[in-house]
C-alpha positions as CSV (number, residue, x, y, z in Angstrom):
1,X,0.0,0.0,0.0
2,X,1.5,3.3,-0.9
3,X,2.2,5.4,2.4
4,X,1.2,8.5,1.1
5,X,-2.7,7.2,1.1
6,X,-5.0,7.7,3.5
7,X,-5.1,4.7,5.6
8,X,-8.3,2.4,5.2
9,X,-9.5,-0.8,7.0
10,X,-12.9,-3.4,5.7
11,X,-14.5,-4.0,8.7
12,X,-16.5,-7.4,8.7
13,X,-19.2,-7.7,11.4
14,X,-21.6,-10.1,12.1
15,X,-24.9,-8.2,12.4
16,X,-27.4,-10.4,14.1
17,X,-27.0,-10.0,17.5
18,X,-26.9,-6.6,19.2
19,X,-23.7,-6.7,21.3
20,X,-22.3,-7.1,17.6
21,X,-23.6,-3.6,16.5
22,X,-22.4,-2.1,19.1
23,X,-18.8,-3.6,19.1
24,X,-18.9,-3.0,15.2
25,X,-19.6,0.7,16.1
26,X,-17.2,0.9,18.6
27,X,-14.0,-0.5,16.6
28,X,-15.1,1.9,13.6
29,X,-15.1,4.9,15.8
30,X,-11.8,3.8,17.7
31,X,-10.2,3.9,14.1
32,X,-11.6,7.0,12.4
33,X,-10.4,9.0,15.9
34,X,-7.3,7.7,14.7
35,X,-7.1,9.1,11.5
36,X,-8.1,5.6,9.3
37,X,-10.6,5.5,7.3
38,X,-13.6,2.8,7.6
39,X,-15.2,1.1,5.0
40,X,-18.2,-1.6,6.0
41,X,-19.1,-4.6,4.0
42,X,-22.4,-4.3,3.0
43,X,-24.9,-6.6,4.2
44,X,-28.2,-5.7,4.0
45,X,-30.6,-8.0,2.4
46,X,-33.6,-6.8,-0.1
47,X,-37.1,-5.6,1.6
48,X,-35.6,-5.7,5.2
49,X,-34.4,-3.1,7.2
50,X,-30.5,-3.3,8.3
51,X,-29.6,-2.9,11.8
52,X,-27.4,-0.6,10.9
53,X,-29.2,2.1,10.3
54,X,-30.2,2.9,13.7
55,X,-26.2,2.7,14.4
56,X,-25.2,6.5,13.9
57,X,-21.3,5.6,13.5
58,X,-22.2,2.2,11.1
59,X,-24.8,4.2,9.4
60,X,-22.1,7.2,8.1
61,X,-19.7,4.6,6.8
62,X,-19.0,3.9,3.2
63,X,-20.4,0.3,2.3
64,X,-19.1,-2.1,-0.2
65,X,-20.7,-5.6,-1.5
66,X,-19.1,-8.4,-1.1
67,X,-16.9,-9.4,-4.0
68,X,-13.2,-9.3,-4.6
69,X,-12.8,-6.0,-5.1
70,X,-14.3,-5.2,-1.0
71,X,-11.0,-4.5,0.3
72,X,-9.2,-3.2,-2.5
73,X,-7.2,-0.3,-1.2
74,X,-7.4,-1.2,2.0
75,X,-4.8,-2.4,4.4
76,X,-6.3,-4.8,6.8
77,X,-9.4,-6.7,6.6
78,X,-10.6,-6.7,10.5
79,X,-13.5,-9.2,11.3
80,X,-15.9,-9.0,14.0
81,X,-17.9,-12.5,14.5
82,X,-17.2,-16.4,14.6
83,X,-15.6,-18.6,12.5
84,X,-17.9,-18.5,10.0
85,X,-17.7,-14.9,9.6
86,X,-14.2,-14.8,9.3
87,X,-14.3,-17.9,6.9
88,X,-16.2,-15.2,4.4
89,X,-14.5,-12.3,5.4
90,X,-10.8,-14.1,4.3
91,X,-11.9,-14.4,1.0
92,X,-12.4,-10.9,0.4
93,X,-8.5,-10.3,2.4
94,X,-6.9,-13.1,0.1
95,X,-8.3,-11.9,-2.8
96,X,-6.4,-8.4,-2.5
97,X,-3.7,-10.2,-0.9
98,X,-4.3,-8.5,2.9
99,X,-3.6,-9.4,6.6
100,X,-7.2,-10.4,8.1
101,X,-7.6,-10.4,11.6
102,X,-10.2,-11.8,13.6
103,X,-12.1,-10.5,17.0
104,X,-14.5,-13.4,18.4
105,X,-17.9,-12.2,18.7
106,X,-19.3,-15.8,18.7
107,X,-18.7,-19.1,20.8
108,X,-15.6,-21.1,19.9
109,X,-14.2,-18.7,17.2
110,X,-11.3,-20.5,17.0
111,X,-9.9,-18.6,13.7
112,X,-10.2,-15.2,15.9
113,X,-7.2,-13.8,17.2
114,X,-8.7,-11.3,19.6
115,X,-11.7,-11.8,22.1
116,X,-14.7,-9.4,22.7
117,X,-13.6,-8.2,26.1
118,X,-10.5,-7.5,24.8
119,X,-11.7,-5.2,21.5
120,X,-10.3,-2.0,22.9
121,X,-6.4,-3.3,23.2
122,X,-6.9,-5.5,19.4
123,X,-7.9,-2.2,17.7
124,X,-5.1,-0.7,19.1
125,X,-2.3,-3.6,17.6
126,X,-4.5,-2.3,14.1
127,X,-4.2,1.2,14.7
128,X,-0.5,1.3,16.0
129,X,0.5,-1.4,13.1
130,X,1.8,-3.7,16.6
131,X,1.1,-7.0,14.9
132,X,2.5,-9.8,12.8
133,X,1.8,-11.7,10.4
134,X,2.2,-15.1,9.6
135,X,0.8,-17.2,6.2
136,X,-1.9,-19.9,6.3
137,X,-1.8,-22.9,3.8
138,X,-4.7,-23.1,1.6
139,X,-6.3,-25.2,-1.0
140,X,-6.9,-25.5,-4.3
141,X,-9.8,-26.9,-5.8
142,X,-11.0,-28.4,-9.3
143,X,-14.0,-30.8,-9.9
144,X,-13.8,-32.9,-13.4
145,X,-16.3,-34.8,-14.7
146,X,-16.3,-38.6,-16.0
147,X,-14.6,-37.1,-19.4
148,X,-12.1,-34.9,-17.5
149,X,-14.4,-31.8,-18.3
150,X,-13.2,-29.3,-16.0
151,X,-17.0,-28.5,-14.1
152,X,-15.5,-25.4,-11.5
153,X,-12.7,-24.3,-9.3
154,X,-12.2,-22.9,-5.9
155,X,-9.8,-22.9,-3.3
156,X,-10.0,-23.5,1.1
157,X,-8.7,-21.7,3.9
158,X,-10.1,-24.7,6.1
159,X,-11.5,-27.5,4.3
160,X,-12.8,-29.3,0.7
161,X,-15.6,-32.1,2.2
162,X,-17.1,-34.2,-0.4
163,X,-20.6,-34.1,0.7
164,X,-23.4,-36.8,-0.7
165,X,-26.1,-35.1,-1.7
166,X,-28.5,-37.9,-0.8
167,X,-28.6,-38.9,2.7
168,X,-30.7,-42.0,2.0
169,X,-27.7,-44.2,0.2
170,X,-24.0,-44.8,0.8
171,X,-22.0,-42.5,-1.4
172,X,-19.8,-44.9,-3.7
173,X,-16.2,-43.2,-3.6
174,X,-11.9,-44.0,-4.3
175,X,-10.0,-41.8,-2.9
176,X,-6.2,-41.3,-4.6
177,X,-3.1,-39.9,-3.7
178,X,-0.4,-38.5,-5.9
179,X,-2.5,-40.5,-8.9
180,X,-2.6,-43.5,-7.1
181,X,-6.2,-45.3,-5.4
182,X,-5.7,-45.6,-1.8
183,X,-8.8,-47.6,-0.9
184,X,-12.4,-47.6,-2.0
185,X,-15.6,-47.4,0.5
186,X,-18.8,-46.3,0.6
187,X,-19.5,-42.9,3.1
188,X,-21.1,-40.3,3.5
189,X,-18.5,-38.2,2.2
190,X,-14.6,-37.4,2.7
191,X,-13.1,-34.5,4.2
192,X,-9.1,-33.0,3.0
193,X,-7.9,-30.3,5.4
194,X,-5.7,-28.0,6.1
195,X,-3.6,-27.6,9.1
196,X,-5.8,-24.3,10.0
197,X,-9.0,-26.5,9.4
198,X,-7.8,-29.4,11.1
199,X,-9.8,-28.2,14.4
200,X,-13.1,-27.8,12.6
201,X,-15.4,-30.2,10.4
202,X,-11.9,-32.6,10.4
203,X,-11.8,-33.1,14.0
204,X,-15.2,-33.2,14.6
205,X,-14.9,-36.1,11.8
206,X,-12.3,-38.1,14.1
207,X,-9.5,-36.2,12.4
208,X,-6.4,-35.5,14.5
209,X,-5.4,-31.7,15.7
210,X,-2.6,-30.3,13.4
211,X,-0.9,-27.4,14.4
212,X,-1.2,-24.5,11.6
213,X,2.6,-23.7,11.1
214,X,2.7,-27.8,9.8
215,X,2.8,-28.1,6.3
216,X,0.3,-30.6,5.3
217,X,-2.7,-32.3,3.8
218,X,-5.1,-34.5,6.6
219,X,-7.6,-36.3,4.5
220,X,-10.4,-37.8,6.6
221,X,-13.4,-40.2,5.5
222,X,-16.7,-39.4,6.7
223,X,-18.6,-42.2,7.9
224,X,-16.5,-44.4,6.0
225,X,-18.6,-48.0,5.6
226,X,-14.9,-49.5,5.7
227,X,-12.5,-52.0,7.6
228,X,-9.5,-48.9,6.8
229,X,-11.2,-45.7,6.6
230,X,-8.4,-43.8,9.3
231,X,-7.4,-40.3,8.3
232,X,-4.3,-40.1,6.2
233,X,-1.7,-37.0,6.9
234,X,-0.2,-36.4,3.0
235,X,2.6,-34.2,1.7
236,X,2.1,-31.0,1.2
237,X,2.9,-31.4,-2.3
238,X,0.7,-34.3,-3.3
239,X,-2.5,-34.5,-5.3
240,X,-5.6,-35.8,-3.2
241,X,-8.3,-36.9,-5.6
242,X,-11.6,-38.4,-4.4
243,X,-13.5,-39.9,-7.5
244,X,-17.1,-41.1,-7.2
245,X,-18.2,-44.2,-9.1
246,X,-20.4,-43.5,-12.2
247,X,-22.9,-45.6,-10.1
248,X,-23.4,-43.9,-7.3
249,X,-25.6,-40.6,-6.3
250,X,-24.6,-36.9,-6.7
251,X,-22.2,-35.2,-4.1
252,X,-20.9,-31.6,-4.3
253,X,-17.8,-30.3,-2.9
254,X,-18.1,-28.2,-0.4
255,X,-15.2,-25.1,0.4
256,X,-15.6,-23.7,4.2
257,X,-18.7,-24.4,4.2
258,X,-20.2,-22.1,1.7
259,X,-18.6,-22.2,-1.4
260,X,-19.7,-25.8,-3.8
261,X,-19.2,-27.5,-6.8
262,X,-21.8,-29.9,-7.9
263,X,-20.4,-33.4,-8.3
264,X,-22.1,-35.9,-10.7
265,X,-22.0,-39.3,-10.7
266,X,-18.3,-40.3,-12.3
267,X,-16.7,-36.9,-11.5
268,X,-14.0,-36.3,-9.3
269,X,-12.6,-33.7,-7.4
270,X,-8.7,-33.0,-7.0
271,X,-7.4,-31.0,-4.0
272,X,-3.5,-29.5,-3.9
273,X,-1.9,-26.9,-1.6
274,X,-3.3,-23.2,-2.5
275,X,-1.0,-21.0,-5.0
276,X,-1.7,-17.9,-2.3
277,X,-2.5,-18.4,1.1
278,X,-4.0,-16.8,3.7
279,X,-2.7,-13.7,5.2
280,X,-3.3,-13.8,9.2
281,X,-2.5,-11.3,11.7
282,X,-1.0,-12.1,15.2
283,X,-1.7,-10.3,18.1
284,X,1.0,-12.5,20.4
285,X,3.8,-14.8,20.5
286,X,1.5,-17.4,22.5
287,X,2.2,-20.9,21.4
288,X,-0.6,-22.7,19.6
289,X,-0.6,-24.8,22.4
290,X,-1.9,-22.3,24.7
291,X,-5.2,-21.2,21.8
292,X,-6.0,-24.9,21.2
293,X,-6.2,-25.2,25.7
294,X,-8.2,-22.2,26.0
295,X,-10.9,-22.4,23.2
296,X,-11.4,-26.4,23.6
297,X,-11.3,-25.5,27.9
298,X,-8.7,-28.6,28.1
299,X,-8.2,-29.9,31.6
300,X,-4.4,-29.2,32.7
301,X,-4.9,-29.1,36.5
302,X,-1.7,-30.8,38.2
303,X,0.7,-29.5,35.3
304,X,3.9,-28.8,37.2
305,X,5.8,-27.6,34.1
306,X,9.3,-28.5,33.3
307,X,12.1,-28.7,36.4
């Protein structure tokens, strides 16, 4: 960003709730008494009233729609919500290729960097440019049909899950690595993670806990009808492919949870390591060690620590 512009920040809140609009408002005016410039992501829907028109500091902001263009000129993309929130609100940062940082406004928020009661101090790391940043791993995405017909493209910060799209049969799949089948089973679907993601959908899956400065690829089957079905930890720099038999039902893939590709029967998606990543602010030097105690609420009582 040239430093002879007028600093400017996205600011990407979760509206529903109303402690949300009133931390939204208060980070927005904590910046613009510091000189920067606010720009709010617009999300208003058609016919309904936003709540941030009875917000006087929201309601003088310049808006933008979502897109790729939302943060361009900006230097920071600063996210008020949960996961899922910040899940959207890095697409618009890696797009522009910006720092996002996160501020929990929901339960776990395990992507979030900062905490509610601690919005005051986070702002300030923004404002004063006290941060780091570090770079997330991402994935790439293409689907290909039976004929090798490209049918569409994305990319993960967290995770590509092959989902079946009809819960009342098995969903017939192989899954490959580096070009190679693995094993086949019927599931309800297979999940390929990132480090970052490897404490979401994946571990709820029965995936293990990777932490996010590991370079690798955790593939886990979901509800794998199978005598080996375990996840698999792959290079970095391998292909993972899961191909669905031209038998089977439809599936889709499904990126963070709200970005999908319809799969057909006989298509197949392939997953490598994202050209860009994802980048993400830190607030601290804590250890990942210490996030992954607190947000899960981990028992540690009789740690004595080393002698």
């Amino acid at each position: 960003m040239d430093a002879t512009q007028p600093r400017e920040i996205l600011l990407v809140p979760h509206f529903y709730r109303p402690e949300n609009i009133a931390a939204a408002a208060k980070a927005a005016r904590l910046l613009q008494d510091a000189g920067i410039r606010v720009r709010l992501l617009e999300q208003s829907t058609p016919g309904v009233k936003s709540p941030i028109e009875d917000e006087p500091v929201l309601a003088g902001l310049d808006r933008v729609g979502a897109g790729p263009e939302a943060a361009a000129g900006c230097e920071l993309v600063l996210v008020l919500g949960g996961d899922g929130t910040f899940l959207r609100a890095a697409s618009y940062a890696r797009a522009q290729d910006l720092p996002v940082l996160g501020i929990n406004m929901g339960h776990v928020g395990f992507l979030a960097e900062g905490e509610a009661e601690s919005l005051e101090k986070s702002v300030g790391h923004v404002i004063d440019k006290s941060y780091t940043v570090d770079e997330r791993m991402t994935l790439d995405v293409v689907v290909r049909d039976a004929d090798g017909v490209e049918l569409g493209r994305g990319w993960a910060l967290n995770e590509c899950s092959v989902e079946n799209t009809d819960r009342t049969q098995v969903l017939d799949t192989t899954l490959e690595v580096d070009f190679r089948p693995v094993s086949s089973f019927g599931c309800d679907g297979v999940l390929i993670s990132t480090p970052t993601g490897s404490t979401a959908y994946a571990f709820s899956a029965g995936g293990p806990v990777m932490w996010p400065n590991l370079e690798a690829i955790l593939v886990v089957p979901n509800n794998a009808h199978a005598l080996f079905a375990k996840p698999l930890v792959v290079s970095p720099h391998s292909t993972v492919a899961v191909e669905l038999e031209p038998t089977t039902g439809a599936a889709m893939a499904m990126m963070d949870g709200f970005r999908s590709i319809d799969m057909p029967p006989g298509s197949r998606v392939e997953v490598t390591r994202g050209a860009r990543g994802v980048k993400w602010v830190r607030l601290d030097k804590r250890p990942f060690t210490d996030r992954l105690v607190r947000k899960f609420q981990l028992p540690v009582s009789g740690w004595r620590g080393p002698r």
